[in-house]
N, CA and C atoms of all chains as a GROMACS GRO file, in nm:
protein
  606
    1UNK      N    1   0.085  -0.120   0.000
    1UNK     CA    2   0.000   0.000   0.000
    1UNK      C    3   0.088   0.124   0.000
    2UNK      N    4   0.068   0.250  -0.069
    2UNK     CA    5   0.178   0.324  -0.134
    2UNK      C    6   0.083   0.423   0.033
    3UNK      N    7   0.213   0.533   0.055
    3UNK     CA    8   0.150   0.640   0.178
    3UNK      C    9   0.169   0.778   0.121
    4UNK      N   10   0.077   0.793   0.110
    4UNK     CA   11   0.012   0.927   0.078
    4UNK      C   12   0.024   1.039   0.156
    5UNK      N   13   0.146   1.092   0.226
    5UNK     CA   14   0.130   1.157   0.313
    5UNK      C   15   0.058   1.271   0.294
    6UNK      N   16  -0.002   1.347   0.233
    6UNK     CA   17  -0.099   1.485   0.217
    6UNK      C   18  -0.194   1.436   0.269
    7UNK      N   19  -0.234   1.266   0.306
    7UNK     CA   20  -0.364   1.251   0.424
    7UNK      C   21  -0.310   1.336   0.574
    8UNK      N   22  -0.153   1.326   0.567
    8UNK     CA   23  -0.195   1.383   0.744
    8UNK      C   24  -0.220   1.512   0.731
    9UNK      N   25  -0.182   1.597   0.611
    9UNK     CA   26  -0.264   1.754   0.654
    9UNK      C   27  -0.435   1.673   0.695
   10UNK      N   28  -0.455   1.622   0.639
   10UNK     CA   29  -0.667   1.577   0.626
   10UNK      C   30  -0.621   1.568   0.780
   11UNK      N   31  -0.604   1.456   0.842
   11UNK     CA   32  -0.593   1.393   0.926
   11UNK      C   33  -0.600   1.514   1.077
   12UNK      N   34  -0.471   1.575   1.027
   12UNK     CA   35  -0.476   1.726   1.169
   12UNK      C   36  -0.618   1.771   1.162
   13UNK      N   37  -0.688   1.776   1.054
   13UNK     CA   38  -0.813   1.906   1.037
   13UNK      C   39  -0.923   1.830   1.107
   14UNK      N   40  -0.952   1.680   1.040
   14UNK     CA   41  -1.021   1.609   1.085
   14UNK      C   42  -0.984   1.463   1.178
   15UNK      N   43  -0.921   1.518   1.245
   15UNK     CA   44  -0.925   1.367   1.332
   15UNK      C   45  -0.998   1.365   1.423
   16UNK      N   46  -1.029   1.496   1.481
   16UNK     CA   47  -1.211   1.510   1.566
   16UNK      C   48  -1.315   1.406   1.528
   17UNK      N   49  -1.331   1.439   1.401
   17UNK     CA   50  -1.464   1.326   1.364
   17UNK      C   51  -1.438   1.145   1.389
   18UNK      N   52  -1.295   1.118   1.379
   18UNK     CA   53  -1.259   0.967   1.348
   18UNK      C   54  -1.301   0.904   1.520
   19UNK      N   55  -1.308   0.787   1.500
   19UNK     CA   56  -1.269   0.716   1.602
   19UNK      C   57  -1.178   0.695   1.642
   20UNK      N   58  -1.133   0.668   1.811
   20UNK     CA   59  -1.038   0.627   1.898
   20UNK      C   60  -0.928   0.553   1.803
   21UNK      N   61  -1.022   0.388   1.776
   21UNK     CA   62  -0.940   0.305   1.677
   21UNK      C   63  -0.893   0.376   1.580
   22UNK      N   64  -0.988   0.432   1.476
   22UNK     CA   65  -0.909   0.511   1.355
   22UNK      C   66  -0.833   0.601   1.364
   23UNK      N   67  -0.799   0.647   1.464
   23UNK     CA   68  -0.705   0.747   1.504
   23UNK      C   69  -0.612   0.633   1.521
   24UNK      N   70  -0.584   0.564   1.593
   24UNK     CA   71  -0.454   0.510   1.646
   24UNK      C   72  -0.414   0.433   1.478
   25UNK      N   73  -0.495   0.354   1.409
   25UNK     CA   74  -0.461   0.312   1.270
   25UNK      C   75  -0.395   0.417   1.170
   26UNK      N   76  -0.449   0.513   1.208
   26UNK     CA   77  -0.409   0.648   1.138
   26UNK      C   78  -0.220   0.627   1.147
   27UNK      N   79  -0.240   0.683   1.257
   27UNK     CA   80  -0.105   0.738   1.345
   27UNK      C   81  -0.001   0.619   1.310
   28UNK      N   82  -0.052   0.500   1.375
   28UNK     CA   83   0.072   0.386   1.334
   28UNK      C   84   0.131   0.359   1.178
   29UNK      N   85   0.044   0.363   1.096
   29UNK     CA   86   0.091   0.352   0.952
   29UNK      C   87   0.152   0.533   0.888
   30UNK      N   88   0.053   0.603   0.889
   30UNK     CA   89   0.104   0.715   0.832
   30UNK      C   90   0.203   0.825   0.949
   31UNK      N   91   0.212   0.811   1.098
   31UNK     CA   92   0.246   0.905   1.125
   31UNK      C   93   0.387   0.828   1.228
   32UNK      N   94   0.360   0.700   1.276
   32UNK     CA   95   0.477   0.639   1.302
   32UNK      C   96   0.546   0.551   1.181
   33UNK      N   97   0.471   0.549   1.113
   33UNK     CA   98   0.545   0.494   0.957
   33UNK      C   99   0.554   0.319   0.969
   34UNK      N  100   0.493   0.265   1.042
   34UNK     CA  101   0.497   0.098   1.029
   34UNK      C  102   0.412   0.070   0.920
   35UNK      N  103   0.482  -0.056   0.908
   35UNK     CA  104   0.394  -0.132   0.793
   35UNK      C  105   0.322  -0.219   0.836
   36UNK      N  106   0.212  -0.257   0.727
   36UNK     CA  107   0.068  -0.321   0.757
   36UNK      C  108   0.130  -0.437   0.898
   37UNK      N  109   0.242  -0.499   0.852
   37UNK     CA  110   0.231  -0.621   0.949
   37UNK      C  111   0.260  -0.617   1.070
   38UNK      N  112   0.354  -0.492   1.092
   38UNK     CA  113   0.407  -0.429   1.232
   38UNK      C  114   0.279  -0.398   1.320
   39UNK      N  115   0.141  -0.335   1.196
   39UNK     CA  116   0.096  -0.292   1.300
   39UNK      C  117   0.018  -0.453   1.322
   40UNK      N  118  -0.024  -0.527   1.231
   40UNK     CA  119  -0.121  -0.652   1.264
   40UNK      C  120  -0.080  -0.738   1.398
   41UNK      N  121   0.024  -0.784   1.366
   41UNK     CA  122   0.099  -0.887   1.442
   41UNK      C  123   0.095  -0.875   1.572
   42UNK      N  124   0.135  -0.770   1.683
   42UNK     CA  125   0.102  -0.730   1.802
   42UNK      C  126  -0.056  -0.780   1.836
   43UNK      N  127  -0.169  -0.736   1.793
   43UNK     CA  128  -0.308  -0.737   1.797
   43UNK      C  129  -0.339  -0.906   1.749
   44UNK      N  130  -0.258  -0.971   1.671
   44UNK     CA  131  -0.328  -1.065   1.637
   44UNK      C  132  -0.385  -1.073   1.560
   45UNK      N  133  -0.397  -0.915   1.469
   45UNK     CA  134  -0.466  -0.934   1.334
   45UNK      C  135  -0.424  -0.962   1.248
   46UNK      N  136  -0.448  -0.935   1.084
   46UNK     CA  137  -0.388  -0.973   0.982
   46UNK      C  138  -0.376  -0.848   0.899
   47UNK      N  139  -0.290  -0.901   0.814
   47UNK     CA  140  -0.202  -0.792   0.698
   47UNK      C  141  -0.384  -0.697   0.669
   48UNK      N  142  -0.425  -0.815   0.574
   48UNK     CA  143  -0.558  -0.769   0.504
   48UNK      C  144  -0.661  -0.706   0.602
   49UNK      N  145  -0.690  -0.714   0.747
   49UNK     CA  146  -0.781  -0.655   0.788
   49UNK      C  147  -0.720  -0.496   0.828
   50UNK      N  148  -0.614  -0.478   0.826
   50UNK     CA  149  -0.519  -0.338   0.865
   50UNK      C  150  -0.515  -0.272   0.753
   51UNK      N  151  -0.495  -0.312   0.608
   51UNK     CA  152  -0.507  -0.277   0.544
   51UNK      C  153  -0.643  -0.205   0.506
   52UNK      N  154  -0.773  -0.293   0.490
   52UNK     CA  155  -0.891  -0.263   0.518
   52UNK      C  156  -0.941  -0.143   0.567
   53UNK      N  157  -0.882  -0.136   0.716
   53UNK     CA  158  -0.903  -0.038   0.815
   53UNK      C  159  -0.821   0.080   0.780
   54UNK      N  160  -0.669   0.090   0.708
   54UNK     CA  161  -0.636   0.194   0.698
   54UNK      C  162  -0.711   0.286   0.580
   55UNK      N  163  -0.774   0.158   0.474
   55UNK     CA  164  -0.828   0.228   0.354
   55UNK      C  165  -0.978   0.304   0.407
   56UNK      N  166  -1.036   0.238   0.514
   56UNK     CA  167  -1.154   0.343   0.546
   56UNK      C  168  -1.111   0.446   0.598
   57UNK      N  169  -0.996   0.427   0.650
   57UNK     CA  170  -1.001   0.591   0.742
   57UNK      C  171  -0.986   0.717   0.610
   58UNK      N  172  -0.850   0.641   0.548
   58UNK     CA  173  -0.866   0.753   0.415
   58UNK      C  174  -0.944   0.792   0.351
   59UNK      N  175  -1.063   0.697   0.310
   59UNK     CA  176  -1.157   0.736   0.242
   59UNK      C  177  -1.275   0.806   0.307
   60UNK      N  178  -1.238   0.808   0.461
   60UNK     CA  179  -1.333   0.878   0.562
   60UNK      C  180  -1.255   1.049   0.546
   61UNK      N  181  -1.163   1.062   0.522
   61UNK     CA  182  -1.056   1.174   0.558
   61UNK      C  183  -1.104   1.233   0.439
   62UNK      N  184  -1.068   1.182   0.263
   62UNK     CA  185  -1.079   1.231   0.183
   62UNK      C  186  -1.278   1.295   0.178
   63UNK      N  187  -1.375   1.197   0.187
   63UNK     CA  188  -1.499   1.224   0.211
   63UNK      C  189  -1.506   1.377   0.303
   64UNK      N  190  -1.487   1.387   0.424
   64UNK     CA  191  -1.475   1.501   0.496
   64UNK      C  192  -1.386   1.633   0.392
   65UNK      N  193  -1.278   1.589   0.362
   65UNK     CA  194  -1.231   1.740   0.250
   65UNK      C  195  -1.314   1.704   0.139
   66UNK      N  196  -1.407   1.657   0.074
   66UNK     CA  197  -1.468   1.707  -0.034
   66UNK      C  198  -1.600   1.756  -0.028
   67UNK      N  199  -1.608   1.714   0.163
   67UNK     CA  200  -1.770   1.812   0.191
   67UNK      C  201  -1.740   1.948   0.219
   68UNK      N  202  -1.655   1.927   0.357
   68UNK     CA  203  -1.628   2.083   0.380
   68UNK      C  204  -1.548   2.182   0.362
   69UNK      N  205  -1.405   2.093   0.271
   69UNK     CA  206  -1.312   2.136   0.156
   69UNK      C  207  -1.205   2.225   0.285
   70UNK      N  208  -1.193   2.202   0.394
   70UNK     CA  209  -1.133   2.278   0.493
   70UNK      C  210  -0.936   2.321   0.461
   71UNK      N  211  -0.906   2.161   0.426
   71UNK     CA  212  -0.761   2.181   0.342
   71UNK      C  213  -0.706   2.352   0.241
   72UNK      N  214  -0.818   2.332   0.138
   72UNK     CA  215  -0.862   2.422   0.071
   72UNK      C  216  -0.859   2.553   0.124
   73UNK      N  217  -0.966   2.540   0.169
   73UNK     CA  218  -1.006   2.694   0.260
   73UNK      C  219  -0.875   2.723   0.293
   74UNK      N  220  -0.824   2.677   0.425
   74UNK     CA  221  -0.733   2.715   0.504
   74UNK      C  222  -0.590   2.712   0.436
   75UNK      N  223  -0.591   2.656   0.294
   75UNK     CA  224  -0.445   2.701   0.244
   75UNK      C  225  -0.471   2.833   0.180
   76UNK      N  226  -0.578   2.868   0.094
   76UNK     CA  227  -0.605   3.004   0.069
   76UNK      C  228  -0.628   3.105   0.129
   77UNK      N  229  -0.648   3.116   0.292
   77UNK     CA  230  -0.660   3.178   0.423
   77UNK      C  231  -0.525   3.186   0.436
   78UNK      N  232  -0.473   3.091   0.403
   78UNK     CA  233  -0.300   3.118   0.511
   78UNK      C  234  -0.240   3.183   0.395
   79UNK      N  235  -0.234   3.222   0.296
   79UNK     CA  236  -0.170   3.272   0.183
   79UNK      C  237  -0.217   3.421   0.206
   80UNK      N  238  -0.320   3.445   0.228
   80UNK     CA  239  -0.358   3.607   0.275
   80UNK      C  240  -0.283   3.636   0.357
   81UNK      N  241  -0.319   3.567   0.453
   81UNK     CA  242  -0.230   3.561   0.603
   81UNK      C  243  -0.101   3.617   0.585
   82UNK      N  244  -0.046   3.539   0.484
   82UNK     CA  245   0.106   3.595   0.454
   82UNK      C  246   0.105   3.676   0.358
   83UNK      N  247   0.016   3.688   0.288
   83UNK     CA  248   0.047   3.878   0.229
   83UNK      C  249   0.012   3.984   0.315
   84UNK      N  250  -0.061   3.966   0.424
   84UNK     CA  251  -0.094   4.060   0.529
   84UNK      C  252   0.000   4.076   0.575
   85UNK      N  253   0.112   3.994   0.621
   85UNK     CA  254   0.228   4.023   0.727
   85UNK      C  255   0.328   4.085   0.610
   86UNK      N  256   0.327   4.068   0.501
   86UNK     CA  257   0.422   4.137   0.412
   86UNK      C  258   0.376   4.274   0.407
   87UNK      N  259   0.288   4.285   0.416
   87UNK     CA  260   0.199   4.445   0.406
   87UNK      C  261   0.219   4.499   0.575
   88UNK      N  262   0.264   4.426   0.658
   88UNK     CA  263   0.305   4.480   0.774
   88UNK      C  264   0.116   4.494   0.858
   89UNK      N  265   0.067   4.414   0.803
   89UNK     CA  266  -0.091   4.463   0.848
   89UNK      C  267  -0.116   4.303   0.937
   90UNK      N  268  -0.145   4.411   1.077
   90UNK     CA  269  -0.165   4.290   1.209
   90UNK      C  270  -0.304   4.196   1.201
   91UNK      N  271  -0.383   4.236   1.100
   91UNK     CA  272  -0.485   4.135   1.070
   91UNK      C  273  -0.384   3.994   1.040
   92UNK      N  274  -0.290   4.025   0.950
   92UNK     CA  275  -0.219   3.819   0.873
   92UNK      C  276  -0.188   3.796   1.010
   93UNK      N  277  -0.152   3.830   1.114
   93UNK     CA  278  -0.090   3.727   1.239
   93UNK      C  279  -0.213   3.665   1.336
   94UNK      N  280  -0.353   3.754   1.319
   94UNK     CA  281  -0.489   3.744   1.389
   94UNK      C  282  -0.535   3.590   1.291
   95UNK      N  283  -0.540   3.634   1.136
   95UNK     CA  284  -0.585   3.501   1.087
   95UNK      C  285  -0.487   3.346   1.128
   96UNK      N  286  -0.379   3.359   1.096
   96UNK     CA  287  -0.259   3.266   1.136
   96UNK      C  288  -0.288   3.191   1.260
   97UNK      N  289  -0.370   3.277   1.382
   97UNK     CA  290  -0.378   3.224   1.478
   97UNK      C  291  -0.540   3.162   1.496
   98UNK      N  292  -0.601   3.187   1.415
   98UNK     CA  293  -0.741   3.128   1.416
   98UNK      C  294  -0.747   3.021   1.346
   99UNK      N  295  -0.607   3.014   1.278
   99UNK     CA  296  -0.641   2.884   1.174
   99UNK      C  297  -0.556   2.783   1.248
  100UNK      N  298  -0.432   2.827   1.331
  100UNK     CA  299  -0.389   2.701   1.411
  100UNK      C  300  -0.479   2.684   1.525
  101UNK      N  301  -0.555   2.735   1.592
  101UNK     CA  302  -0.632   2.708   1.718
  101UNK      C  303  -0.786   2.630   1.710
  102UNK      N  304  -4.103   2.093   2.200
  102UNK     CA  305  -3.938   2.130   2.214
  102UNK      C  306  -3.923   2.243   2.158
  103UNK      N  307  -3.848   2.323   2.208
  103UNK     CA  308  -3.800   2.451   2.214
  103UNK      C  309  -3.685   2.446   2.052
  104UNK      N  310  -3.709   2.566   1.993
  104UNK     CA  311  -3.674   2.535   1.852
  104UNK      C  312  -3.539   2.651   1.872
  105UNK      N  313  -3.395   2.623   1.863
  105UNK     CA  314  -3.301   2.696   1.863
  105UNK      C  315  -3.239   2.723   1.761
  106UNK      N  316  -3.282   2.818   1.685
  106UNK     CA  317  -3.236   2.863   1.528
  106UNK      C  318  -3.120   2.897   1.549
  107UNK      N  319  -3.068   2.875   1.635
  107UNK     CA  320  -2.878   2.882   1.658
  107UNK      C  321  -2.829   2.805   1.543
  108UNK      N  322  -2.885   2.660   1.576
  108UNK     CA  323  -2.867   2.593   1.504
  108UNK      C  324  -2.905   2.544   1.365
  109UNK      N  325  -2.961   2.634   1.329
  109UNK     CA  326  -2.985   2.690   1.140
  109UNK      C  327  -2.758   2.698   1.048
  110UNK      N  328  -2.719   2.748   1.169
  110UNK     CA  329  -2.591   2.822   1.136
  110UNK      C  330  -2.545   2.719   1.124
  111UNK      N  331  -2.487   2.588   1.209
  111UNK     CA  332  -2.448   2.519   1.230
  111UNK      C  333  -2.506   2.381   1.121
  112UNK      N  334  -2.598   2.410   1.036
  112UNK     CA  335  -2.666   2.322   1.004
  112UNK      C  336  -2.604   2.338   0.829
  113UNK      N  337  -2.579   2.474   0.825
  113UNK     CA  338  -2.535   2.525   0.668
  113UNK      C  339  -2.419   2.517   0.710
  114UNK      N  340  -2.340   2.503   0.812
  114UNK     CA  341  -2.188   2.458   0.808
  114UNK      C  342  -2.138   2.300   0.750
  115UNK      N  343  -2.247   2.204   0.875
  115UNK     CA  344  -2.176   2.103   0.836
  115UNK      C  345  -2.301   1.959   0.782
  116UNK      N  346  -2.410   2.050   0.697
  116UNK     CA  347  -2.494   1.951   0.647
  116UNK      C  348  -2.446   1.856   0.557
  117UNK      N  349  -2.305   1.893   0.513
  117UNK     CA  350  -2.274   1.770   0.435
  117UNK      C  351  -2.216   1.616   0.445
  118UNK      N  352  -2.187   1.655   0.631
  118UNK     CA  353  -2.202   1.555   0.717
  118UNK      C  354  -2.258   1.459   0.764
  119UNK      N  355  -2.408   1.497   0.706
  119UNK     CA  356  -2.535   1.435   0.795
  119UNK      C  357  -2.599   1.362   0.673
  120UNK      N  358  -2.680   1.268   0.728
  120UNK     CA  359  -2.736   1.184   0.592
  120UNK      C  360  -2.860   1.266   0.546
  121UNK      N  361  -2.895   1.196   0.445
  121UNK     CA  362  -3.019   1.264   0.351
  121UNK      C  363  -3.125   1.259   0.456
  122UNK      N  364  -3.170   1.189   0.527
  122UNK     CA  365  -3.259   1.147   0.624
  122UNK      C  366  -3.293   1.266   0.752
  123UNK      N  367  -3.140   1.286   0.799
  123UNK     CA  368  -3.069   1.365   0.924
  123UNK      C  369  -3.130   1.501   0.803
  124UNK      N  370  -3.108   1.520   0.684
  124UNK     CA  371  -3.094   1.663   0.652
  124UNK      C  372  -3.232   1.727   0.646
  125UNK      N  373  -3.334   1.609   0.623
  125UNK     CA  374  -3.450   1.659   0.564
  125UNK      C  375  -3.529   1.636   0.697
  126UNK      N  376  -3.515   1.555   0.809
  126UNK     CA  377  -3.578   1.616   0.934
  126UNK      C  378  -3.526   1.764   0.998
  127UNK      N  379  -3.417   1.795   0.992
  127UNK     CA  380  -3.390   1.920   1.043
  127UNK      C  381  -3.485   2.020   0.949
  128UNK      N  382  -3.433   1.977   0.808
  128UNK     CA  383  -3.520   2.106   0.751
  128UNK      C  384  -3.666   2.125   0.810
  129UNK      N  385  -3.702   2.039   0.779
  129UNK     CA  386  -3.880   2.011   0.849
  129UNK      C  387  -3.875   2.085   0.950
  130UNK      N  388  -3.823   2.057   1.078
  130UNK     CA  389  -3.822   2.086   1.172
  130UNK      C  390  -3.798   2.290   1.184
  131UNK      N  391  -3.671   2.266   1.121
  131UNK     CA  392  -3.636   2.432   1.143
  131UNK      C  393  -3.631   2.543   1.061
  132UNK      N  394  -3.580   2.494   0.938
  132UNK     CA  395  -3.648   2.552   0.793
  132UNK      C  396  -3.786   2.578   0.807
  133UNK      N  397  -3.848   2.484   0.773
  133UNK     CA  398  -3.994   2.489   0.725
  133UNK      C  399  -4.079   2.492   0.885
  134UNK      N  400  -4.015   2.485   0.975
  134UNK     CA  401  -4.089   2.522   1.100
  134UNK      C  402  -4.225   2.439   1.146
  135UNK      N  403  -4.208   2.313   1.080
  135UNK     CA  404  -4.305   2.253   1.103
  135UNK      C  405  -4.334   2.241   1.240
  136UNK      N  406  -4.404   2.144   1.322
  136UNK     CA  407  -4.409   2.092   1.413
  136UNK      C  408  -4.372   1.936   1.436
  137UNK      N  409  -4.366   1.916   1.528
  137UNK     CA  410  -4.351   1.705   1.560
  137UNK      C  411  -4.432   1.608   1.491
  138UNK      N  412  -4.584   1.687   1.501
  138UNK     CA  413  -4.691   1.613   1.471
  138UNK      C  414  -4.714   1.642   1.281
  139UNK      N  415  -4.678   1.745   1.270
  139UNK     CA  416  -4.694   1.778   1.103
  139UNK      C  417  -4.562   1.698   1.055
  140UNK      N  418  -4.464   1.680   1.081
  140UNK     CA  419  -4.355   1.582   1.080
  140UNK      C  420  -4.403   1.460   1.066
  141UNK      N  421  -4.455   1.378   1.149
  141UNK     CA  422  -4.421   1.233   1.204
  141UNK      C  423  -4.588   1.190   1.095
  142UNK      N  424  -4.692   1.269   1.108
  142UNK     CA  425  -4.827   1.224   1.057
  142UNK      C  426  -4.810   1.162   0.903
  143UNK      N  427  -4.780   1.282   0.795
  143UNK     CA  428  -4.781   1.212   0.686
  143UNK      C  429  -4.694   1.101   0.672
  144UNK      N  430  -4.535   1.061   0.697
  144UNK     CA  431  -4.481   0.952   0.743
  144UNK      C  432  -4.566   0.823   0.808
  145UNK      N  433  -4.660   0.843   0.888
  145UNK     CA  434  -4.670   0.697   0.996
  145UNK      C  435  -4.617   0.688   1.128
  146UNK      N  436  -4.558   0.801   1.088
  146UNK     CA  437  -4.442   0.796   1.230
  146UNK      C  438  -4.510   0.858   1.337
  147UNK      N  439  -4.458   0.798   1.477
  147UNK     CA  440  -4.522   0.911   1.593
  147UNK      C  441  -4.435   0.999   1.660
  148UNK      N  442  -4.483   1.091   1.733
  148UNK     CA  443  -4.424   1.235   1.716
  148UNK      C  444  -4.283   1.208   1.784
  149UNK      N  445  -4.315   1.100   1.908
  149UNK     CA  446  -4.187   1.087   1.980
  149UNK      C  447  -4.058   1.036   1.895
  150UNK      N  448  -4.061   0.991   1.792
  150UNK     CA  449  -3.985   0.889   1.700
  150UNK      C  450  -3.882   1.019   1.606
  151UNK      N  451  -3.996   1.113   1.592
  151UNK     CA  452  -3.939   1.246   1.517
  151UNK      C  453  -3.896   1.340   1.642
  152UNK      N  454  -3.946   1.374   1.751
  152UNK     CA  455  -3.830   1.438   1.845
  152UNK      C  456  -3.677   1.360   1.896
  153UNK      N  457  -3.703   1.209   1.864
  153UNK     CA  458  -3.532   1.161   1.880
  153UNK      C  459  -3.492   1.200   1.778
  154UNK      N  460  -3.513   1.209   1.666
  154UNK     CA  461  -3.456   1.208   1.562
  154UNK      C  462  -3.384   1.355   1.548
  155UNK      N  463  -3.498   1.462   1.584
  155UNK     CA  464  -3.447   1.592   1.550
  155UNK      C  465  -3.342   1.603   1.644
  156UNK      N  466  -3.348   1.554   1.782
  156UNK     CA  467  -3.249   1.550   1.892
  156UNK      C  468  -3.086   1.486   1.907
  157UNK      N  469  -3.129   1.417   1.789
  157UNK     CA  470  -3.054   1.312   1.738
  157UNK      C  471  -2.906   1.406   1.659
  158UNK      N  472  -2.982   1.484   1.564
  158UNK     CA  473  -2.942   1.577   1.472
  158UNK      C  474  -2.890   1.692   1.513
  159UNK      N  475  -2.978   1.769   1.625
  159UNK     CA  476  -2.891   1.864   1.693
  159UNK      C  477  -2.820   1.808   1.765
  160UNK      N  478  -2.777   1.686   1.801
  160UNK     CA  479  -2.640   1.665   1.873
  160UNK      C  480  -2.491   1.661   1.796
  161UNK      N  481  -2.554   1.543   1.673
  161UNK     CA  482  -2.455   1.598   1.591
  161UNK      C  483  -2.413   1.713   1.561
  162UNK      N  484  -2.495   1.833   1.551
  162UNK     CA  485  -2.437   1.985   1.519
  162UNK      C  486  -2.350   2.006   1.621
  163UNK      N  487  -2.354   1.982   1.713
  163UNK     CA  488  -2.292   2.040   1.820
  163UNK      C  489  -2.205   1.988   1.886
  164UNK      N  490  -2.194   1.853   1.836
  164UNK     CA  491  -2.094   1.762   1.806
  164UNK      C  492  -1.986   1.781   1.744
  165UNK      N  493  -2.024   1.828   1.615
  165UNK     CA  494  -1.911   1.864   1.500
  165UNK      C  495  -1.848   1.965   1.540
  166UNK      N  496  -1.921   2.099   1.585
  166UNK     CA  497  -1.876   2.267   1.658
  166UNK      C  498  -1.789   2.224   1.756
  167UNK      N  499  -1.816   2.133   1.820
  167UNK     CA  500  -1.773   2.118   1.959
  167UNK      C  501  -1.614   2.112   1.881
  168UNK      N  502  -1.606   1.996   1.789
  168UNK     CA  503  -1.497   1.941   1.778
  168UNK      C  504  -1.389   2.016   1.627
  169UNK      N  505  -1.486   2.093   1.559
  169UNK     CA  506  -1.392   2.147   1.445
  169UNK      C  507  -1.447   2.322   1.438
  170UNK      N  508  -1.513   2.361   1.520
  170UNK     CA  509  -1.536   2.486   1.564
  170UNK      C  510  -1.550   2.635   1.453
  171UNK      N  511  -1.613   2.511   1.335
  171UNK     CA  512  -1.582   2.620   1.253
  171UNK      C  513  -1.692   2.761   1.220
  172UNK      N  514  -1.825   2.744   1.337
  172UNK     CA  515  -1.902   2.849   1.374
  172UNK      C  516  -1.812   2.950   1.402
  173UNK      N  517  -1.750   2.899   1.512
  173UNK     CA  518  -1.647   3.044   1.591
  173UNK      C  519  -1.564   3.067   1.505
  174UNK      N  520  -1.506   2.987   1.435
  174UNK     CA  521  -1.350   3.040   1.350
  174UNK      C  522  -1.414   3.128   1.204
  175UNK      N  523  -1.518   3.102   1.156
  175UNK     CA  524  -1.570   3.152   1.013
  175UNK      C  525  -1.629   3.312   1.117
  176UNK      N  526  -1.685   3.298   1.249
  176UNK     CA  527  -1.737   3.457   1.264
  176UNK      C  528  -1.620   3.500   1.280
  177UNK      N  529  -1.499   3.503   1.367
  177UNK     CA  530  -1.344   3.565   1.363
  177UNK      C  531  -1.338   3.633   1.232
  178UNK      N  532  -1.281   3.524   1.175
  178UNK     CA  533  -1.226   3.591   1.007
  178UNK      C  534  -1.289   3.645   0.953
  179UNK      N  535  -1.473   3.613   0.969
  179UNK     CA  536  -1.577   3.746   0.899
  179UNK      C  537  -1.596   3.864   0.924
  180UNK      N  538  -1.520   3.880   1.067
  180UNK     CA  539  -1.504   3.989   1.133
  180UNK      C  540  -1.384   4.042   1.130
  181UNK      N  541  -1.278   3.970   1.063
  181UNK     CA  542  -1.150   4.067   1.023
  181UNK      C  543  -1.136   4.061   0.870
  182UNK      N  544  -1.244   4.008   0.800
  182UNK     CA  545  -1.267   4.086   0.682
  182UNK      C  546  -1.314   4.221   0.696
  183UNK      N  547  -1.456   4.239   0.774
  183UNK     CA  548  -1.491   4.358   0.758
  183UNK      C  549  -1.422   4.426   0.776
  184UNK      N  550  -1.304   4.423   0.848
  184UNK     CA  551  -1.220   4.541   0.941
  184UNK      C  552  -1.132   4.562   0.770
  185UNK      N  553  -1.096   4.418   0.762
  185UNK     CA  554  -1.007   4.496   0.593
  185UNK      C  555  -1.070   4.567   0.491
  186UNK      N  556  -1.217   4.543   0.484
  186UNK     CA  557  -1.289   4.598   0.374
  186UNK      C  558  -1.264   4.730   0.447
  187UNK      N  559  -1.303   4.784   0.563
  187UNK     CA  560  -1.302   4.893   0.599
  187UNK      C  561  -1.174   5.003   0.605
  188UNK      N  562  -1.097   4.917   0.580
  188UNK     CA  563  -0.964   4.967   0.522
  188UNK      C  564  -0.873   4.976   0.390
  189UNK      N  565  -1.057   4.936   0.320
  189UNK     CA  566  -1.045   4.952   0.160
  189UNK      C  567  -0.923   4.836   0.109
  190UNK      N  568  -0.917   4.743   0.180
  190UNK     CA  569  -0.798   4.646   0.157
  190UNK      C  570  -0.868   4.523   0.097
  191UNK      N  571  -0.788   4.518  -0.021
  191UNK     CA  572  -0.908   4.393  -0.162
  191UNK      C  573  -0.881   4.227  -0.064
  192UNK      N  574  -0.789   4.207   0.019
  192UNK     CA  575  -0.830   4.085   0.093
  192UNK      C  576  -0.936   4.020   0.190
  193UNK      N  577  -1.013   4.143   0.213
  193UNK     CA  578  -1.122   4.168   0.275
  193UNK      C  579  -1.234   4.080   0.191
  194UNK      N  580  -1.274   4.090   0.075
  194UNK     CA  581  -1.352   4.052   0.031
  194UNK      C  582  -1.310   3.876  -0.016
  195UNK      N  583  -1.179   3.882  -0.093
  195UNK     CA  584  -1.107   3.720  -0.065
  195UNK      C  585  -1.162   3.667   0.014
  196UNK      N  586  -1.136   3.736   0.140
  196UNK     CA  587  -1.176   3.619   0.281
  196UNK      C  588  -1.319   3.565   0.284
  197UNK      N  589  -1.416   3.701   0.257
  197UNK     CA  590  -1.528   3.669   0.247
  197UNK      C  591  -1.594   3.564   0.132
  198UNK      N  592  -1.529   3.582   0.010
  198UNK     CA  593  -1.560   3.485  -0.096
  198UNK      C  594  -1.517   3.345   0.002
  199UNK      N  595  -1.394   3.331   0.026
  199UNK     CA  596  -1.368   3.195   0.077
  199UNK      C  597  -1.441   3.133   0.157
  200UNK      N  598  -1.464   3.209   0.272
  200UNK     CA  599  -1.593   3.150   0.345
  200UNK      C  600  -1.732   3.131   0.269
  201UNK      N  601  -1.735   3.180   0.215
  201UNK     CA  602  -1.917   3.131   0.145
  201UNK      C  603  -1.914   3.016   0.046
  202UNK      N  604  -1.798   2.982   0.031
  202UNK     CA  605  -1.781   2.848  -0.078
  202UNK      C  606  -1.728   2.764  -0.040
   0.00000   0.00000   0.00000
């Protein structure tokens, strides 16, 4: 299974919505970087059901950015952001901080 | 039940969350202002079956706010657009396009 890392921007925006489990499936393959069997083997599961599970979360992650497109938004927000601070105008450091909080 | 058009806001944030089912009892409910019983009658349904449901639905809203907050974060930035429009500054309106799409 190839890793896509542009899921963990998804992942920061939306990991509110996921589950406990899908969070930790998340994290072990894409954000501690193990592979399917590292993570199975401990649990007792198998290659194919980890696999399974990692493909819903993505397709749960990607579903969420094509409803509320937040990735999107907030890269075109943060690009103002930084022409505001080039313009020396204290609004870009007000947005900057609404979009990390 | 007490009808909180708060949650009208919250409903055009993250209706694309909610199933076809979840979308078209809220509308009923708060859109179109029906009642329980004008709800549940033409259905079959009884009224109590349509107050879980609507209850059901405002939890999710407030569910999602709770957890990706993007009520509070979209009034912020709508409110430091205006301040840029008011300073005749063309990112002002950017911001505002971004949020409405």
């Amino acid at each position: 299974m190839e890793k896509d890392f542009g899921l963990v921007k998804l992942f920061e925006l939306y990991k509110g919505l996921l589950t406990e489990k899908q969070r930790q499936i998340f994290s072990s393959f894409y954000l501690y970087d193990l592979s399917l069997s590292e993570i199975a083997e401990p649990e007792g599961n198998t290659r194919q059901s980890v696999y399974n599970a990692v493909k819903q979360v993505k397709n749960k992650l990607l579903e969420y950015e094509s409803v509320l497109k937040l990735s999107q938004k907030y890269q075109k927000l943060g690009e103002i952001a930084e022409e505001l601070k080039n313009e020396s105008n204290p609004q870009g450091e007000k947005i900057t901080e609404i979009l990390d909080n």
